[in-house]
N, C-alpha and C positions, 0 to 999 in steps of 0.2 A: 581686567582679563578674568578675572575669579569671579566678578559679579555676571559677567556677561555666560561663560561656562552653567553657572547654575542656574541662572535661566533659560537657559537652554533645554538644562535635565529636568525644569519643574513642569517649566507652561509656553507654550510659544509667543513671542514676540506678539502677535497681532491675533485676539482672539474676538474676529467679529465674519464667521462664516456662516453659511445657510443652512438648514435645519434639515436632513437627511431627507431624501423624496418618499423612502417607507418605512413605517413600523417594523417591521420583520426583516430589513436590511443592516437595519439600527440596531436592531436585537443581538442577529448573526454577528454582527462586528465587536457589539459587547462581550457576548462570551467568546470569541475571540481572544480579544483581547485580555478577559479572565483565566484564560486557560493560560495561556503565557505568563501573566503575572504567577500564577502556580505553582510554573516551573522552574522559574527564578527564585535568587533568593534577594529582592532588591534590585529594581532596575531604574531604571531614567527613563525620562518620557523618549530622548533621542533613541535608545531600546528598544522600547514598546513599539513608537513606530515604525523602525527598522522594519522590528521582527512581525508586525501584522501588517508592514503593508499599506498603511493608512497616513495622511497627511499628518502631522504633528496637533495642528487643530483639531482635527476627528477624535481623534487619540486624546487629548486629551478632554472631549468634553464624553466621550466614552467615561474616562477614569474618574471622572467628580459625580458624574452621574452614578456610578457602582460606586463612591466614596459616600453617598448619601443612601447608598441602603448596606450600607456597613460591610459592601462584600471584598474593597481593597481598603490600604491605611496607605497616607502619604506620612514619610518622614520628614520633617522640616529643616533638620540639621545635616542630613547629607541628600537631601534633594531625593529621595527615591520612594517606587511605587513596588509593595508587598501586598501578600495576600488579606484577610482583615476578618476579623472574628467570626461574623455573620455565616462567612464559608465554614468555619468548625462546627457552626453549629446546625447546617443542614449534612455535613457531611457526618456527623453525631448522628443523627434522626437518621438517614440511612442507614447506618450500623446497625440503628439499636431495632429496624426494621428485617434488615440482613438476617441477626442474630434470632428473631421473632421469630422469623420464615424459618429459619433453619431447624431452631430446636424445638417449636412445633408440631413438624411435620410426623413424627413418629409419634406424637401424643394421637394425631390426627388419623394416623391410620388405624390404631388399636380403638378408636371410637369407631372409625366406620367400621372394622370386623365386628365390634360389641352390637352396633346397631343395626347391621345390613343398609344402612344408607350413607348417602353422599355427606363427609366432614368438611366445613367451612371454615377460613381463616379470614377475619376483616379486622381491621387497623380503623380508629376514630380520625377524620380529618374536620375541620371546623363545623360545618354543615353537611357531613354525611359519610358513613361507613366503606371505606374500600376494599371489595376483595383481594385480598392479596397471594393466597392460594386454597387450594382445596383436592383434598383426596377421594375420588368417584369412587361409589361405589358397582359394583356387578352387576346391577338389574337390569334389564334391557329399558326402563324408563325411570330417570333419575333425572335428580337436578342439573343443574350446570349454571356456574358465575366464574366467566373470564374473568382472570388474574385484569384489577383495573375497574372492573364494575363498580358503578357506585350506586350506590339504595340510600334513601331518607333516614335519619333517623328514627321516626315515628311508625313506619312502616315495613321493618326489618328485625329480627332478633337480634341480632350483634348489638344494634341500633337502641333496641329500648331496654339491652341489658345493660348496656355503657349508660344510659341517661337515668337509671333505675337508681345511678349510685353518686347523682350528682345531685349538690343542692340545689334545693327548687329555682334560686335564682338564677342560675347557671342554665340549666333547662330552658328557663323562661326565654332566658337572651338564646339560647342556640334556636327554640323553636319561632322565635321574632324571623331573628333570619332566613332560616329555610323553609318557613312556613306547613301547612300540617292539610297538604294535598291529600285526596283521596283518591286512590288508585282502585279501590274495588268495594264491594258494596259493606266491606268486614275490617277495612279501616280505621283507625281510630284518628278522625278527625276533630274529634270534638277532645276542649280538655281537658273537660271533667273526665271524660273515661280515659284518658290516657294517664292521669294521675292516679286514677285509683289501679290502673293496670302496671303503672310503678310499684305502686305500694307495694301489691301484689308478688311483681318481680324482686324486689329488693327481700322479701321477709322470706321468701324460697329460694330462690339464688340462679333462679332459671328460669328465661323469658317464653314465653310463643307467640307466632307469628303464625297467625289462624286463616288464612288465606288474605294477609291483609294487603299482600303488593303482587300475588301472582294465585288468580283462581285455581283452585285445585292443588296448592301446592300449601305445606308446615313446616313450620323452622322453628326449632329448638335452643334455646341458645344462653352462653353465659359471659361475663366481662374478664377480662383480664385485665390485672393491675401491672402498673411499674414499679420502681424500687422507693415511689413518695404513695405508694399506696392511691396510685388515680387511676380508672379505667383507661384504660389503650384501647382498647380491642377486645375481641371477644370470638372465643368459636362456638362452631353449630356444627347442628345436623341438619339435613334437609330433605324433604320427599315427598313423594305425593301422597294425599291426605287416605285415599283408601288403603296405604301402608304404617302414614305416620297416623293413626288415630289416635279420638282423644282419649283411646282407655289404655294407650302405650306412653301417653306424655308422663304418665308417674314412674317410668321405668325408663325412658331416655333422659328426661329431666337431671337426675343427680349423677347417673353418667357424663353429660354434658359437662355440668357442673363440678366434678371431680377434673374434668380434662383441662376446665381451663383454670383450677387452681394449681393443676403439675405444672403447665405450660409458666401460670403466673411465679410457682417457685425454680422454674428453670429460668427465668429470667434474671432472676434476682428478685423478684417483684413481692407485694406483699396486700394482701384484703385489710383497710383499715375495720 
């Protein structure tokens, strides 16, 4: 009786069904099924299915499948399915995005009053920069990056302030990946000039972005660290080039660059 019980709570009897008709239904069902496991504090597979609804079989190749990307843990001594580390540590990475956005955002306004133009907030994701907010400024003709935008790193201030401060091999392999498109004719596609516009960025502590992903437009920009001292992200300013000229970059430059070492000591964060 005790043997048949806890198999019941681990795997079903007969695990030989067909393989979901779609991608995105399989998805759906998975977090499903994830959000439940959440709410629980240890359940049995007879649970799970209950409570999503799904055949016992579904259910459970749902849960080996999120068992293999570390997102539930099965316990083997009382048969039950909990939540599993992999969720801590994206729901961490939100936080510590959460907390970014938040404390920020007033750095980000005192920039755009200091400079009369649009202040940018972007967060480093594997192969490229995501806006994630930004404070407009008042001009009738100003930048704008929907909260979500994502830019190259080679082709962005944020972009090659955060790479200004990684070691060359590190660079190497990110720019493998996302490769070094050229989006306008002031691009730095080649990589001998983008190294030497490293160097550049890294010995003054503030990048620009000379029309090189959107004609007629300049961005300013500096890296923000976390609390291991590695670029995250980075703010800017941004605007069109008959306002941000080049004989204003020595005067937004270390403003930029002051803002995002506040932001970076409001994080906790630290410039190795």
């Amino acid at each position: 009786m005790e043997t048949s019980e806890k198999r019941q709570r681990s795997r079903p009897h007969a695990f030989n069904c067909p393989s979901e008709p779609g991608s995105l239904q399989s998805l759906d069902r998975a977090l499903r099924i994830l959000a439940i496991v959440a709410e629980g504090s240890g359940l049995s597979l007879s649970e799970i299915s209950a409570r999503s609804e799904l055949a016992a079989s579904t259910a459970y190749r749902m849960l080996t499948t999120l068992q293999n990307h570390g997102m539930v843990e099965f316990d083997t001594s009382d048969q039950l399915w909990s939540i599993g580390v992999e969720t801590y540590r994206m729901g961490a990475a939100f936080l510590r995005r959460r907390k970014l956005v938040d404390r920020a955002r007033v750095v980000m306004q005192e920039l755009m009053e200091k400079t009369g133009e649009t202040a940018n907030l972007g967060v480093a994701e594997d192969d490229c920069v995501v806006f994630v907010s930004q404070v407009e400024t008042h001009q009738a003709i100003r930048a704008f990056f929907r909260p979500g935008t994502r830019s190259s790193f080679h082709a962005s201030g944020i972009g090659k302030a955060v790479l200004a401060q990684l070691e060359p091999e590190r660079v190497a392999a990110i720019l493998r990946k996302s490769g070094l498109q050229r989006f306008t004719d002031k691009t730095l596609s080649d990589i001998s000039a983008l190294a030497h516009d490293l160097a550049v960025i890294k010995h003054r502590g503030w990048s620009v972005d000379d029309e090189e992903r959107h004609p007629g437009m300049r961005c300013v920009a500096a890296a923000i660290f976390n609390e291991f001292g590695e670029p995250i992200g980075g703010v800017s300013v941004s605007g069109p080039t008959v306002r941000v000229t080049m004989e204003r970059l020595d005067e937004i430059g270390p403003l930029v660059r002051d803002a995002a070492a506040e932001v970076t000591r409001m994080i906790g964060g630290f410039r190795l």
